[in-house]
ROPA-237883 format. One line per field, with one value per residue (C-alpha): residue in three letters; residue number from 1; x, y, z. Coordinates in nm, 3 decimals. Example, Ala and Ser with C-alpha at 12.3 -4.5 7.8 and 13.67 -1.06 7.14 Angstrom:
REM ROPA-237883
aa <- (ALA, SER)
i <- (1, 2)
X <- (1.230, 1.367)
Y <- (-0.450, -0.106)
Z <- (0.780, 0.714)
This chain:
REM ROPA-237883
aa <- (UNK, UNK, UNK, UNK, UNK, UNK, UNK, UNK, UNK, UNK, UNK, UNK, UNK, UNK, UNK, UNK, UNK, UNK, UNK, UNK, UNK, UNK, UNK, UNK, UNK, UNK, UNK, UNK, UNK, UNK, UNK, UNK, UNK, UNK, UNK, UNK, UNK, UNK, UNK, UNK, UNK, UNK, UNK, UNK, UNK, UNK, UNK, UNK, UNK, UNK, UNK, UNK, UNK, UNK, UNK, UNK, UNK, UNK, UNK, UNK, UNK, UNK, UNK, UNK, UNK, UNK, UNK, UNK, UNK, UNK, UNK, UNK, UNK, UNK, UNK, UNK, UNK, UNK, UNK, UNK, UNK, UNK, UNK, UNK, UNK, UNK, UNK, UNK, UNK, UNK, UNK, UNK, UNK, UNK, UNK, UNK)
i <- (1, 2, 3, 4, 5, 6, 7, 8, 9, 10, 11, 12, 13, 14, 15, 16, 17, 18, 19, 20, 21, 22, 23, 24, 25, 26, 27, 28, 29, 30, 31, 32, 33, 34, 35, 36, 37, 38, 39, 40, 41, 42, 43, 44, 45, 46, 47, 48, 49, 50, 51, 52, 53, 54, 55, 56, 57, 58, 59, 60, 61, 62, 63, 64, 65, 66, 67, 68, 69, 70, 71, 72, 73, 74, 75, 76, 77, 78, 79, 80, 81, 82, 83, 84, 85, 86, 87, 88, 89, 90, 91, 92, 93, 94, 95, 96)
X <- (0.000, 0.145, 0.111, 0.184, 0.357, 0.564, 0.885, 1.003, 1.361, 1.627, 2.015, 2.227, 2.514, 2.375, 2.200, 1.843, 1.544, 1.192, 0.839, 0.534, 0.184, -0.230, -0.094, 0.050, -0.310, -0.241, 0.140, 0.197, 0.545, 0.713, 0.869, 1.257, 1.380, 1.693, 1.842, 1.899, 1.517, 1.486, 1.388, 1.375, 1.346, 1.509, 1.457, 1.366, 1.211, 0.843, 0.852, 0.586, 0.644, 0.515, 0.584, 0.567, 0.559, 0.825, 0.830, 1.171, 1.316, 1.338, 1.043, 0.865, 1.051, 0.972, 1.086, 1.061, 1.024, 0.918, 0.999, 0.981, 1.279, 1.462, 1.367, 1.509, 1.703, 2.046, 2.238, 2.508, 2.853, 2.825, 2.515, 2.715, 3.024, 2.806, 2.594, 2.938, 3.093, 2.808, 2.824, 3.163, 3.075, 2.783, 3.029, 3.328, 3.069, 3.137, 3.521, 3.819)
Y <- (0.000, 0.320, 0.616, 0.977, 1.219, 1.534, 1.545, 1.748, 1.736, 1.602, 1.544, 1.550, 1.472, 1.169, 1.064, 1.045, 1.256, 1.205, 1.200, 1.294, 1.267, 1.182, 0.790, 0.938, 0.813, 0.492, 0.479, 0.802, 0.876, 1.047, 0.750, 0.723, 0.773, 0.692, 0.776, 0.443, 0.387, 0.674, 0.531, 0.893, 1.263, 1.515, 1.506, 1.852, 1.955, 2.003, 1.768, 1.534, 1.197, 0.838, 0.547, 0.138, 0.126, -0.144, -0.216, -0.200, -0.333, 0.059, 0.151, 0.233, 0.313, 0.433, 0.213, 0.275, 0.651, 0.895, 1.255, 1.500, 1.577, 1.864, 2.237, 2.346, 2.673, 2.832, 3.050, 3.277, 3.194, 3.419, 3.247, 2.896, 3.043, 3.138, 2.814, 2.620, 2.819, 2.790, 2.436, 2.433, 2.608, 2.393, 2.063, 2.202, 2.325, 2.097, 2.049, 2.084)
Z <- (0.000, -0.088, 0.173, 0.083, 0.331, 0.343, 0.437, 0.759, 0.832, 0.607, 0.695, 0.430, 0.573, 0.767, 0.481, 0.629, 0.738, 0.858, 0.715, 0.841, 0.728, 0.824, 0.849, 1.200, 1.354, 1.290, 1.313, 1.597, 1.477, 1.203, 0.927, 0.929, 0.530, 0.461, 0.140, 0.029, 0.059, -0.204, -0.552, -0.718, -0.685, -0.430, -0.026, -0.020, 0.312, 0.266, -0.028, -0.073, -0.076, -0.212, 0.003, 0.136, 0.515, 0.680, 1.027, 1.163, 1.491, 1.605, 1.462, 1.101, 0.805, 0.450, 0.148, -0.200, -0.147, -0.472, -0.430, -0.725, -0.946, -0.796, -0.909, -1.241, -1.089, -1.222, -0.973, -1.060, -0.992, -0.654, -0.536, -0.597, -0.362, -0.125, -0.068, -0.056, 0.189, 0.390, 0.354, 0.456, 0.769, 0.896, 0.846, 1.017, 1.315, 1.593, 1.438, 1.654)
C-alpha cells in the first residue's frame, strides 16, 4: 500500500530525514527515510512523498520513497560560492 507524506527534516550529511503525514493516527510517529530507501526525486524539506511502510526493529521506516525531481534553478557563480561556503561552515561546526 502506498502512503503519501511530506517530508520534515532532512540530513544531508547523515544521509536520512523524517516523514510525516495523516498515516501518524495509525502509526503516531514520524517515518525514518533513509536515502537508500529513495527510488527517485530530491529530499527537499516540505517535499511530498510516495511510500511502502516497513516495520523495523526501532520503529517504522519508509521504502521505496518517490519525491519529485529537484527544481530546475540556475544560480550565478556568486550564489554557488556562497551556498558552498556555507556548507563548509555547517560541516566544520562541531570540528576541533
Amino acid at each position: 500500500m502506498l502512503i503519501e507524506g511530506k517530508l520534515r527534516v532532512w540530513f544531508t550529511d547523515r544521509g536520512f530525514g523524517f516523514i510525516d503525514g495523516e498515516f501518524e493516527q495509525k502509526i503516531r510517529r514520524s517515518i525514518y527515510c533513509h536515502a537508500k530507501s529513495i527510488r527517485s526525486g530530491v529530499p527537499l524539506p516540505g517535499a511530498l512523498a510516495t511510500f511502502r511502510v516497513v516495520y523495523m526493529p526501532k520503529g517504522p521506516a519508509a521504502f521505496d520513497v518517490v519525491f519529485p525531481p529537484a527544481p530546475n534553478v540556475s544560480l550565478s557563480n556568486a550564489a554557488v560560492e556562497l551556498l558552498e561556503r556555507k556548507i563548509l561552515e555547517e560541516t566544520l561546526v562541531g570540528v576541533k
